[in-house]
KOLKOL-167751 format. One line per 4 residues: for each residue z negated, y, x negated of C-alpha. Coordinates in pm, whole numbers, m for minus. Layout:
<recs>
Z,Y,X | ... .
</recs>
This chain:
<recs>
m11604,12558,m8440 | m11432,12355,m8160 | m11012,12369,m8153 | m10809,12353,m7913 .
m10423,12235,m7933 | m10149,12441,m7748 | m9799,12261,m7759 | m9457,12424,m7581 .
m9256,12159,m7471 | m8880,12234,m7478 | m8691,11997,m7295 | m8279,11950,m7267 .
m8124,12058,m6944 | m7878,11801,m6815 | m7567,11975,m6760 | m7455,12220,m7030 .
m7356,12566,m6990 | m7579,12904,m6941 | m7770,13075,m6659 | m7795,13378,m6537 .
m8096,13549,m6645 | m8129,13352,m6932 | m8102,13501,m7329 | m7813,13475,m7577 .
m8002,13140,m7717 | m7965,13011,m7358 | m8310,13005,m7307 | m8429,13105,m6968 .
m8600,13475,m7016 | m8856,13460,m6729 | m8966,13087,m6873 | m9034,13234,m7236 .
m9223,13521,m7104 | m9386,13282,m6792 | m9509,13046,m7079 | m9607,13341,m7343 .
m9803,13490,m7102 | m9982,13165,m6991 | m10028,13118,m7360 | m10218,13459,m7379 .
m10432,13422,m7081 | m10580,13118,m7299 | m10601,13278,m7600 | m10770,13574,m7394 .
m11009,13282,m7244 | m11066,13110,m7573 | m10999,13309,m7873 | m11314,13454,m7893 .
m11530,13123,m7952 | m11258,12894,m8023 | m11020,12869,m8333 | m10626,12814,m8136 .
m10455,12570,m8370 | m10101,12580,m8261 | m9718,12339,m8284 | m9417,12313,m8105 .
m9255,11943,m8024 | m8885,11931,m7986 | m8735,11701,m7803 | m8401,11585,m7873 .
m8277,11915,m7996 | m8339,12275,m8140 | m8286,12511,m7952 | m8310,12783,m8239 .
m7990,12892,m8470 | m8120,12800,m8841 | m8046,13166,m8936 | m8264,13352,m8666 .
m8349,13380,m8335 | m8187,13680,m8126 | m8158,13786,m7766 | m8476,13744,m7574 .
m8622,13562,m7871 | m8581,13804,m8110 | m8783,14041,m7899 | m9060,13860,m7896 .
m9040,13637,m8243 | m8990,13731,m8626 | m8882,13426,m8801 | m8997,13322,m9149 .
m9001,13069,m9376 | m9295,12919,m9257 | m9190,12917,m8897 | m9216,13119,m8613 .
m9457,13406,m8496 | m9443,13505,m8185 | m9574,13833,m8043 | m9772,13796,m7720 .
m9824,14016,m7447 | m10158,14238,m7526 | m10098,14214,m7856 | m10203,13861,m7975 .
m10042,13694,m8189 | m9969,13283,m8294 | m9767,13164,m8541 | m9606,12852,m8512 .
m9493,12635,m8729 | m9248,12394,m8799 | m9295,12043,m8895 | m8954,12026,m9140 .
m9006,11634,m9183 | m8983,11618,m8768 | m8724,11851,m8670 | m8384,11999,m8824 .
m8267,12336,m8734 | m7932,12313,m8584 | m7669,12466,m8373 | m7824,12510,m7997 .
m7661,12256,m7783 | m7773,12437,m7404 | m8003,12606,m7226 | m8349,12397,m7213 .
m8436,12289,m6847 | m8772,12330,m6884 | m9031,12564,m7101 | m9354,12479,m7041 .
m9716,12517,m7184 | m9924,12220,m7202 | m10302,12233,m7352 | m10458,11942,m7476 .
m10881,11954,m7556 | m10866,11741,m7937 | m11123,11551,m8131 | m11070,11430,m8434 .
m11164,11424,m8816 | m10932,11711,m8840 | m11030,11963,m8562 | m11402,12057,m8520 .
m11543,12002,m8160 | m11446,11909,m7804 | m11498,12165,m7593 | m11763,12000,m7389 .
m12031,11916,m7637 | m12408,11848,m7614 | m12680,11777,m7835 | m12908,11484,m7846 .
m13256,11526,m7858 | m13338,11251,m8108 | m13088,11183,m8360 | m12995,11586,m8321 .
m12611,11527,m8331 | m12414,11714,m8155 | m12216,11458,m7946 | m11917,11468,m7637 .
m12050,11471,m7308 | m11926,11143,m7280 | m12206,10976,m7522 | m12459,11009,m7286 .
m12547,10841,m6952 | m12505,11009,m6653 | m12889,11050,m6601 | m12954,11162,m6962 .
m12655,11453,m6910 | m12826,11673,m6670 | m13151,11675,m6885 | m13236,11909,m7131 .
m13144,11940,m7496 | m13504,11867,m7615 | m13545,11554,m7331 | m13207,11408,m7364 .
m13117,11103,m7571 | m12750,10967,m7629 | m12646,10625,m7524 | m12635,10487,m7891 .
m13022,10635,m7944 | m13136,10436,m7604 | m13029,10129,m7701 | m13161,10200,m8046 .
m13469,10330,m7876 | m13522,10617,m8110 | m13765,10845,m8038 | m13717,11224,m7911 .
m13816,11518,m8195 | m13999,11673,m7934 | m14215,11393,m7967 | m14212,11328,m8330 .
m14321,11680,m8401 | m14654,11840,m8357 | m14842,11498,m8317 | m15090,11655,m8585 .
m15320,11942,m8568 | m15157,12188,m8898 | m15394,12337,m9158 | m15371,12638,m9022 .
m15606,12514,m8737 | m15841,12450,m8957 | m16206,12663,m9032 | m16101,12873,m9328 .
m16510,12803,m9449 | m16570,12475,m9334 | m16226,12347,m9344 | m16304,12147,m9037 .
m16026,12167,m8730 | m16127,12463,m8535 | m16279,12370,m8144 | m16000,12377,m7877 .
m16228,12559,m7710 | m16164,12952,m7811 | m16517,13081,m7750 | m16627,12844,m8037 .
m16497,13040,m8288 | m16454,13442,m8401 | m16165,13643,m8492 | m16194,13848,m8775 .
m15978,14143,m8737 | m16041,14238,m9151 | m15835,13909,m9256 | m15705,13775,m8949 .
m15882,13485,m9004 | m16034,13269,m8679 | m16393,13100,m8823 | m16585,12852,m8598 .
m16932,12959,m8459 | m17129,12713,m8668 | m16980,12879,m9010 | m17098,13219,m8837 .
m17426,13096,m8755 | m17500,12940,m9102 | m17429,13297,m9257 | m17630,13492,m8993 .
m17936,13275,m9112 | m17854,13348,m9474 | m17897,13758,m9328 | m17505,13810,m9401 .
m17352,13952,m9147 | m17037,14079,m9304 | m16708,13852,m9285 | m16845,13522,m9359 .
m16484,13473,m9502 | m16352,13811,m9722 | m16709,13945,m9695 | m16569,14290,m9579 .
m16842,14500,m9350 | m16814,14357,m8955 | m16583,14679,m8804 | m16709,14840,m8479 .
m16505,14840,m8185 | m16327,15199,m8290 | m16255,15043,m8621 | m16070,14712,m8471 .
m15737,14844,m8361 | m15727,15040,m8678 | m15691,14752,m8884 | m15483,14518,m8706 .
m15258,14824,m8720 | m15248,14856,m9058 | m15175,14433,m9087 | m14880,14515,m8884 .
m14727,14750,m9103 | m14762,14479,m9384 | m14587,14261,m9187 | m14851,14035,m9119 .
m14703,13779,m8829 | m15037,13693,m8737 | m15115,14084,m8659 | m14827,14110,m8475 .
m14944,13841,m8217 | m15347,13982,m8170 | m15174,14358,m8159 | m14938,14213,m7895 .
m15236,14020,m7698 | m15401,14403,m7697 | m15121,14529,m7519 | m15131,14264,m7268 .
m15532,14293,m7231 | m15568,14673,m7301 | m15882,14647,m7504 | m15961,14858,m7758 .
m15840,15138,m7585 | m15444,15003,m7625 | m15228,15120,m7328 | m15105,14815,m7162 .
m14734,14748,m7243 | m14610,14441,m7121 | m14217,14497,m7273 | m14403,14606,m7588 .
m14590,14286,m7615 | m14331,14065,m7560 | m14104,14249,m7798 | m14421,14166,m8038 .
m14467,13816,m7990 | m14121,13702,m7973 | m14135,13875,m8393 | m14439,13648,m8460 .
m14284,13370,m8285 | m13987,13390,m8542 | m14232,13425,m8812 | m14372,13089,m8703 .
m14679,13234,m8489 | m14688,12898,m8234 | m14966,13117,m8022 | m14703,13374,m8003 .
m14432,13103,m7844 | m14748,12972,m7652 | m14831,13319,m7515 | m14479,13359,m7470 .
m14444,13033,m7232 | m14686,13153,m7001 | m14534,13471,m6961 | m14257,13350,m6843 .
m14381,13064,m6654 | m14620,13269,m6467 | m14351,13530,m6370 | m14621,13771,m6302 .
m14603,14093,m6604 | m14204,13973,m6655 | m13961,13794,m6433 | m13995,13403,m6421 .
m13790,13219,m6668 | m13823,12831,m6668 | m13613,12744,m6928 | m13762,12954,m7178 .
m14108,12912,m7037 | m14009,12522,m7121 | m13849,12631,m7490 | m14174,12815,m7569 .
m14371,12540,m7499 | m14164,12345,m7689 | m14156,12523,m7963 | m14565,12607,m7996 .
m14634,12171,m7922 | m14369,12074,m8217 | m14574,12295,m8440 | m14936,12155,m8325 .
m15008,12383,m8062 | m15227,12163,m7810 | m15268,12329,m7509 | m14848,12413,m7518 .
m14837,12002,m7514 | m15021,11939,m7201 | m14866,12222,m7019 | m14540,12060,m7073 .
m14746,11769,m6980 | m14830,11947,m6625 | m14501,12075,m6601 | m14302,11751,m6632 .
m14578,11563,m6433 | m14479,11860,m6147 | m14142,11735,m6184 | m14182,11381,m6146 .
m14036,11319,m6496 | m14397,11050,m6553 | m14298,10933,m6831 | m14209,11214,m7054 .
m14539,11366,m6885 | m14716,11060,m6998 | m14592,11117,m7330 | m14695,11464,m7374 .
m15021,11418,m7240 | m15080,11121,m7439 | m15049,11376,m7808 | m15240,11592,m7648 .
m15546,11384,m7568 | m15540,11208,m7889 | m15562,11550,m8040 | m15919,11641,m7848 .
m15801,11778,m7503 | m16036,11664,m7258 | m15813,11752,m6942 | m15466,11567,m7128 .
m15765,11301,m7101 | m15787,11298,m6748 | m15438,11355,m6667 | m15338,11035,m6850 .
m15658,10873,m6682 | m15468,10966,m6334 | m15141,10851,m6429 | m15326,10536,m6485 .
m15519,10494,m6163 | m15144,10594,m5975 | m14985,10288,m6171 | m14824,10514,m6371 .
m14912,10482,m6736 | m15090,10091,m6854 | m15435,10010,m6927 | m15301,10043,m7303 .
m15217,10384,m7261 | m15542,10528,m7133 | m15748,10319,m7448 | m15508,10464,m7722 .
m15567,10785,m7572 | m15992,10748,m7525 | m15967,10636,m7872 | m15737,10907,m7996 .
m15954,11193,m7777 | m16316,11048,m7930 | m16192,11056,m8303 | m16041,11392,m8309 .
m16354,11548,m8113 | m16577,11371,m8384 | m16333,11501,m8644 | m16432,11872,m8449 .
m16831,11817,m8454 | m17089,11941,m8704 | m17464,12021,m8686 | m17389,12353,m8725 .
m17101,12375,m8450 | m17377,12196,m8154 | m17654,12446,m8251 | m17420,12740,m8221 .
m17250,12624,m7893 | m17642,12521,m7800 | m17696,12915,m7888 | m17409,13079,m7749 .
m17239,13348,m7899 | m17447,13617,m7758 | m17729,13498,m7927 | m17534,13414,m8267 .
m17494,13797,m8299 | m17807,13911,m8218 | m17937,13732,m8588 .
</recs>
């Protein structure tokens, strides 16, 4: 938790002798409660997300009794053992207290000349933050402002690298993450990755369960045409809703998301409910749903159903790419590219294609042509592209997209 360091400064007045207005100690009563009060307004400002460590420094004299305070003083301050607590306006209250090694209670020797409140921001092995702190999106340290260039300052958390991490040339997490295609993309038959393409493959609203076309078509030939994965009867359209339902009160993440799409498309005879949905997929997203945070990001950065919201558009994206989500990657692709930030669009659309997007393809293809990306580029990412769509083919798969789903379920 950052800290910050209040000191009051007490100071010796040069001529000796009291002034009017001023307590028994001699201290001037409108500077105490001037410099209390300034002392509240930043504990008002900072107390709730900051921890107020506190000291006095003397200078050349105390300015206390060493029984106890009175006058003015005492009004405000009980004095202890410890040190001093003093009572602030509104009701906070600091203690401060004394360094004994520093400073000897003694006699008061005159009124002090000055009473003022100085605040100092502190970092150091023994306080916690700086005030001004941001996080770099490589090493993931949270760092002062000062450890980053002035370019990298104004980026983002997730796009932002600190000086030390330049120079190093250490790689953002954004980019480190979600450079593979998880097992959850995978045919839960054929164990194949599933077709970036969604109309080559089924959801199966029994199990939740999305299984590619050609795994379909091989059991329509065998004349099953239950679940080809938990063999459970095919449900008809009334039937659907009914069991996604029931998912969701299991707590199934993955329920949560298609109920939430329902609400957005209003089949099955679900009321549309755009606040609903949203309240639905940000649950999945937590559960670790990345087509909820995907669904999520173009919500917001469509700013149709809800009001616009770039920056979490961009964290959705984020989010859904570091966990393998491939269309979430070249959208942030698109959406840096929009921005003229070419090379982190470069970047994205570079894990993209190399995970079968045809367009990411393309779009590093055209950052090539406009000088933008090298010849080396574009071949890593052919190469990249042509493996993982071989790693995606099967006979089965061509004869079913050959077929068409329409066909498929008339077997």
């Amino acid at each position: 938790m950052p800290s910050t360091r209040i000191t009051l400064h007490f100071e010796r007045q040069a001529a000796a002798g009291t002034t009017a207005g001023s307590s028994a100690t001699g201290a001037p009563a409108g500077a105490i409660l001037s410099s209390l009060a300034q002392l509240n307004l930043l504990l008002q400002r900072y107390g709730q997300s900051y921890r107020v460590r506190t000291e006095i420094l003397v200078q050349e004299m105390a300015f206390f009794d060493e029984s106890k305070p009175s006058g003015m003083l005492a009004a405000l301050a009980e004095y202890t053992e410890d040190g001093l607590t003093i009572k602030l306006v509104g009701g906070l209250v600091v203690a401060f207290y004394f360094s004994w090694q520093l400073m000897r209670l003694s006699s008061y020797k005159g009124p002090p000349s000055a009473f003022t409140l100085r605040q100092e921001r502190v970092v150091d092995k023994d306080s916690d933050r700086h005030l001004l702190m941001k996080i770099c999106g490589a090493c993931e340290r949270e760092l002062t402002e000062d450890s980053f260039s002035g370019e990298q300052r104004g980026l983002r958390q997730s796009s932002r690298r600190c000086e030390e991490c330049v120079v190093a040339g250490k790689e953002l997490v954004l980019m480190k993450k979600g450079r593979t295609r998880s097992e959850e993309d995978d045919c839960p038959i054929c164990s194949l990755p599933l077709p970036l393409d969604v109309k080559q493959s089924m959801f199966q609203p029994c199990c939740m369960k999305l299984v590619c076309n050609g795994c379909i078509l091989a059991a329509r030939k065998r004349g099953m045409r239950d679940c080809p994965f938990c063999r459970t009867p095919m449900p008809d359209q009334s039937q659907v809703l009914t069991m996604i339902r029931k998912r969701v009160g299991t707590g199934d993440p993955v329920a949560m998301y298609n109920l939430a799409t329902e609400h957005i498309s209003g089949r099955y005879g679900v009321e549309k409910n755009v606040a609903r949905a949203v309240e639905m997929y940000e649950r999945a997203a937590d559960l670790g749903v990345k087509e909820a945070h995907f669904n999520l990001a173009c919500l917001y950065n469509k700013g149709t159903d809800v009001e616009k919201d770039t920056a979490k558009a961009f964290h959705h994206y984020e989010a859904a790419a570091m966990c393998g989500r491939v269309n979430a990657r070249y959208n942030l692709g698109c959406m840096e590219g929009m921005a003229e930030n070419h090379d982190l669009a470069l970047q994205h659309c570079m894990i993209s294609a190399t995970l079968g997007h045809k367009d990411s393809l393309n779009a590093v293809k055209t950052l090539f042509m406009n000088g933008l990306a090298t010849k080396a580029d574009y071949a890593a990412a052919l190469r990249g592209y042509q493996n993982a769509v071989e790693e995606m083919s099967s006979p089965e798969r061509d004869e079913a997209k050959s077929l068409g789903i329409d066909e498929i379920k008339k077997l």
